[in-house]
C-alpha positions in Angstrom: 10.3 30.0 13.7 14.0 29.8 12.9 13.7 26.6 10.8 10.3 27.2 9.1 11.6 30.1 7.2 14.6 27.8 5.5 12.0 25.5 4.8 9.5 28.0 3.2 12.6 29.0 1.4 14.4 26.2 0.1 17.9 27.4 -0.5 20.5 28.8 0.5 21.3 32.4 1.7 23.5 34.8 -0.6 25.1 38.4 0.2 23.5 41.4 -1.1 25.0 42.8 -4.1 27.6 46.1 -3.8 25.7 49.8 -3.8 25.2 51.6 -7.5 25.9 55.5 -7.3 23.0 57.6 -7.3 21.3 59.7 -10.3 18.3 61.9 -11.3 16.4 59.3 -11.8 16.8 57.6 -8.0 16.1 61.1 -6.8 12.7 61.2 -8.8 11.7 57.6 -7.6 12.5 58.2 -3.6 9.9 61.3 -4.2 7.3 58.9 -6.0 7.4 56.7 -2.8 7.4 59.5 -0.3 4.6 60.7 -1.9 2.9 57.3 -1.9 3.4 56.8 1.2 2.3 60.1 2.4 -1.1 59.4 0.4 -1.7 55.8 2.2 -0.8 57.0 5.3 -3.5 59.6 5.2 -5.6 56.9 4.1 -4.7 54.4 6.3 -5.5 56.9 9.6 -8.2 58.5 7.9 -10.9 59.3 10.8 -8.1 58.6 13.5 -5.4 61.0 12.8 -4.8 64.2 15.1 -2.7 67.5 15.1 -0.3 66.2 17.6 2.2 68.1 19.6 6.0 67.0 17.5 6.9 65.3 21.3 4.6 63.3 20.7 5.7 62.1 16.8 9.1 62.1 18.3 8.6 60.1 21.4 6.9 57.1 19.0 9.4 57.3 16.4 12.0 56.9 18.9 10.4 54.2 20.6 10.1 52.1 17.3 13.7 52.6 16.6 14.5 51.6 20.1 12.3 48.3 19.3 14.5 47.8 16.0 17.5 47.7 18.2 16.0 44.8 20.7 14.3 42.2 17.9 14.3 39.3 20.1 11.3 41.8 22.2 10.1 42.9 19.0 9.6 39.5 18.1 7.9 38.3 21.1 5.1 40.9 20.1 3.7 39.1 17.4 2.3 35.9 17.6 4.2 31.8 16.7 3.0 30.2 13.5 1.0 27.5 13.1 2.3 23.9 14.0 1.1 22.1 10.8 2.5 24.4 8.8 6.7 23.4 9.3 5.9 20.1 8.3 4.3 20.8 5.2 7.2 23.2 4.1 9.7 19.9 5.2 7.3 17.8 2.7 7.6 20.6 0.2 11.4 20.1 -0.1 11.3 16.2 0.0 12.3 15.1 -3.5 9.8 11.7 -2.6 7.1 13.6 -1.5 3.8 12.5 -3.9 1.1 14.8 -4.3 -0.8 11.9 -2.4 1.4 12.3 0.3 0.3 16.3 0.4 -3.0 16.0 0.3 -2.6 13.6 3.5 -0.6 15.8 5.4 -3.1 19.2 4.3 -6.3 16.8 5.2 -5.1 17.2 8.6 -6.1 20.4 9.3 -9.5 21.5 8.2 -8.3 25.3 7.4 -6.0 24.3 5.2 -7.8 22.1 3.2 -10.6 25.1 2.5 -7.8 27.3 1.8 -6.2 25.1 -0.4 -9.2 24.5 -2.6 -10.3 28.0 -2.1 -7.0 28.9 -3.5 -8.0 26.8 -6.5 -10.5 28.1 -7.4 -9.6 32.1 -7.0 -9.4 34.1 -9.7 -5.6 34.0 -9.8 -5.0 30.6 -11.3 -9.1 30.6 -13.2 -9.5 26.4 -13.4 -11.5 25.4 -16.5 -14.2 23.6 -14.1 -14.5 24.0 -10.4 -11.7 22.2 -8.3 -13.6 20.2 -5.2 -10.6 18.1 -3.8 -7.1 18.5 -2.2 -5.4 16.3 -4.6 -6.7 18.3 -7.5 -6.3 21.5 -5.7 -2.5 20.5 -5.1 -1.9 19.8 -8.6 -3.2 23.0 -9.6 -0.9 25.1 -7.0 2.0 23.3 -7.7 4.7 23.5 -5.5 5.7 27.3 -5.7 1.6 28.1 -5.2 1.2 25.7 -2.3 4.7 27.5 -0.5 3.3 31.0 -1.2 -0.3 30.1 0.0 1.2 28.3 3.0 3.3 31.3 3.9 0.3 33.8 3.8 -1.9 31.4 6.4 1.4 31.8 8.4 2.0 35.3 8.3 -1.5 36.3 8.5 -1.9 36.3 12.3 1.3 37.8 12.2 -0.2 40.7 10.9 -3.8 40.7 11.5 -3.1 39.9 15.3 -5.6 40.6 18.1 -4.8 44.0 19.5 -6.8 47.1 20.4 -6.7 50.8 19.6 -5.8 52.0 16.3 -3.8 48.9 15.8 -6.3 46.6 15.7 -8.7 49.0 13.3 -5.5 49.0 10.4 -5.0 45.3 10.7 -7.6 44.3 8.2 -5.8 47.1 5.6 -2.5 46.6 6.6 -2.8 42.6 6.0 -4.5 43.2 2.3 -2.0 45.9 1.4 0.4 43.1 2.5 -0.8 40.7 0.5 -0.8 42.6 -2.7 3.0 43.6 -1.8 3.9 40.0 -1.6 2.4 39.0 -5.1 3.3 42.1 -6.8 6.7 41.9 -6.0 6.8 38.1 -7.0 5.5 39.0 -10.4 8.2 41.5 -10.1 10.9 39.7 -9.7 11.7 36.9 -12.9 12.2 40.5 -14.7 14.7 41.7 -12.2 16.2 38.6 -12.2 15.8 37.7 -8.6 13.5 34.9 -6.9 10.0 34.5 -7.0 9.3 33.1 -3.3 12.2 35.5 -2.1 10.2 38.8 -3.1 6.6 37.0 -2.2 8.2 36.4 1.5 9.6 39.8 1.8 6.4 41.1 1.3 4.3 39.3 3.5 7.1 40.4 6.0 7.3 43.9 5.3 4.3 45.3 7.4 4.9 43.0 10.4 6.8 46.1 11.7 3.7 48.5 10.9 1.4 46.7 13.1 3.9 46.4 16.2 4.7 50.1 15.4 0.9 51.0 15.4 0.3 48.7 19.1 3.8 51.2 20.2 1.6 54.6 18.8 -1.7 53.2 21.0 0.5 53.0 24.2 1.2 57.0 23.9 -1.7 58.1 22.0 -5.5 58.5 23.5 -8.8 57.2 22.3 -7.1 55.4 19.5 -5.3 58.5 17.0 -2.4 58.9 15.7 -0.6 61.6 14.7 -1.9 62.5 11.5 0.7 64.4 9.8 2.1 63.1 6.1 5.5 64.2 7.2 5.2 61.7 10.3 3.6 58.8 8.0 6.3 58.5 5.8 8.6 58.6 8.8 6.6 56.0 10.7 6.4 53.8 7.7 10.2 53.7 7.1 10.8 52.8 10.5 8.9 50.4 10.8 10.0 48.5 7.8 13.7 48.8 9.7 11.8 47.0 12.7 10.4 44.1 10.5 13.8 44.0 8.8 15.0 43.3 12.5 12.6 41.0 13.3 13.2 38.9 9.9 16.9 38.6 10.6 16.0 37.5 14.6 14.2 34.7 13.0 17.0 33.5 10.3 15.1 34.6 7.5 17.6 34.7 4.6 20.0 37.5 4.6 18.9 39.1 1.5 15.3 39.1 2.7 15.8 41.0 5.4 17.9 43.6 3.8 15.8 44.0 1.1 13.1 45.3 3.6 15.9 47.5 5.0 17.0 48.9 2.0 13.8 48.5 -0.6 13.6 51.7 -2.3 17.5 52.8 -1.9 19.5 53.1 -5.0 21.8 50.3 -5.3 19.9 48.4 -2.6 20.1 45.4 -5.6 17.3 43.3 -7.3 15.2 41.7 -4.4 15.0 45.1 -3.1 14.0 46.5 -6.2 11.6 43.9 -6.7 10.0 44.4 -3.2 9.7 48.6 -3.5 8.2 48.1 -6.6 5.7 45.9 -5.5 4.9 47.8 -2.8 4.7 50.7 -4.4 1.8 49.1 -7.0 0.3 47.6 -3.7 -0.3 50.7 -2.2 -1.7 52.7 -5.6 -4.4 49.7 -5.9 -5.7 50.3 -2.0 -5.8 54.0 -3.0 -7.7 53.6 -6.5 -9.6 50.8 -4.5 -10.4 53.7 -2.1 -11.2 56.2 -4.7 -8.3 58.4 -3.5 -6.8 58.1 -6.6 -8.3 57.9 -9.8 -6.9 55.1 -12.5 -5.3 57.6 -14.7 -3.4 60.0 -11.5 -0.1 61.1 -12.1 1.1 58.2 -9.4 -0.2 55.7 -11.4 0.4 57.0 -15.2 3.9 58.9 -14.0 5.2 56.0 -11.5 4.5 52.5 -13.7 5.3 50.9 -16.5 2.9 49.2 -19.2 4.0 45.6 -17.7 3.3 47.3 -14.1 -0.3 48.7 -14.9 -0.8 45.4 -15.8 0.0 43.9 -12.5 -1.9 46.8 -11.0 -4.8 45.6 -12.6 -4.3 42.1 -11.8 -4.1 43.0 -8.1 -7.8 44.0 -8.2 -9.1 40.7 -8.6 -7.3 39.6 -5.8 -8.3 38.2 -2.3 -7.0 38.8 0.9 
């Protein structure tokens, strides 16, 4: 696990950048996100959230910031990544690799080759005729494309793991809402200066912490519920984005990835966390306008993005999980 992430990352760690003071304008943005996040919560448990007693909300809130204090047990929750896909990343940052020498390495795994021409051929990258071979498929990616789509077949059983309970019902969401964080926030970043593959990890990575806090909610709740409360959500969702950061830095994920899913959203929390909030933030709107809990032209939408982030928003619809 350790070594796949350098390899999926290829470069070299750097120390977050020093806090900025806080203004109006911070204020107005940590409400925008609260408010969010109230808003998918509800979603999210819609059908399966309960009045519970506040022991209750206390006594899981507790236990996942128990969890983000022990990551090496957090980590053993969630399942190993797949074998092919370390040597693949190794290939990715060989200089001599050939495109050839790719398409051998992805041939050797059936899943990967349909996802690889699947990929292709998505909407996203819109080929002129139909792509029907690795090779071809490969060329199209390029190597940024193949590392992103490589580390979404990784993370997705990270996410979309076999549990029961409520846990297992928000998988499917949680694992879309995921991807459209990851892609979001790389389209996000060139403009806030930061990396690309940096702010598509930390996305992928984000939620890994929802689903182990939802499997921790099952264990003291009945029948699959969840406290339903918005007040709770936004509190769950926070901590649990502490336990992924955990997690991430367990594994040796680079520095500034795991803080920036500490700290996405905080003023001064610098550029990759910016990046990551932000795609979030637009990740969440499109599951809610998806949803029809939120109409195209809500506040939340008009109030919280920009013309270039509307745009992204709408690009996000055409996507596939």
């Amino acid at each position: 696990m350790k070594n796949w992430i350098n390899r999926l990352r290829g470069g070299p760690d750097s120390a977050p950048p020093a806090a900025a003071p806080v203004d109006a304008a911070d204020v107005q943005a940590a409400d925008l996100a609260a408010e969010i996040d109230a808003a998918y919560y509800r979603w999210l448990t819609a059908g399966h959230g309960v009045a519970a007693p506040a022991e209750v909300e206390t006594r899981i809130l507790d236990e996942v910031r128990q969890l983000a204090a022990q990551p090496g047990e957090a980590a053993g929750l969630v399942p190993r990544v797949p074998e092919a896909i370390p040597r693949l990343l190794s290939s990715l940052n060989d200089e001599d690799s050939s495109v050839s020498d790719l398409a051998r390495q992805v041939a050797q795994d059936v899943v990967l080759v349909a996802e690889v021409i699947r990929e292709a051929n998505s909407a996203y990258y819109r080929p002129i005729s139909p792509v029907k071979n690795v090779e071809a498929a490969i060329m199209m990616l390029g190597q940024n494309g193949l590392r992103m789509l490589l580390a979404r077949i990784a993370f997705r059983p990270l996410v979309n793991m076999q549990a029961g309970g409520f846990a297992r019902h928000a998988a499917p969401q949680v694992w879309t809402q995921s991807v459209s964080c990851a892609l979001a926030a790389s389209l996000m970043a060139p403009g806030l200066s930061t990396g690309v593959f940096e702010a598509y990890l930390a996305g992928l990575m984000q939620n890994v912490g929802l689903v182990v806090a939802f499997r921790l909610a099952d264990r003291v709740c009945d029948n699959g519920k969840l406290p339903g409360s918005s007040a709770f959500g936004v509190q769950l969702l926070a901590g649990s984005r502490e336990l992924s950061s955990a997690i991430a830095a367990h594994w040796n994920f680079p520095a500034e990835v795991a803080e920036a899913i500490a700290h996405a959203g905080e003023p001064g929390a610098g550029n990759l966390a910016d990046a990551l909030a932000l795609g979030d933030r637009i990740a969440k709107l499109r599951l809610l306008i998806d949803a029809d809990v939120l109409a195209e032209d809500d506040a939340l939408v008009t109030d919280g993005l920009d013309n270039f982030q509307r745009r992204c928003l709408g690009k996000l619809a055409k996507l596939e999980a």
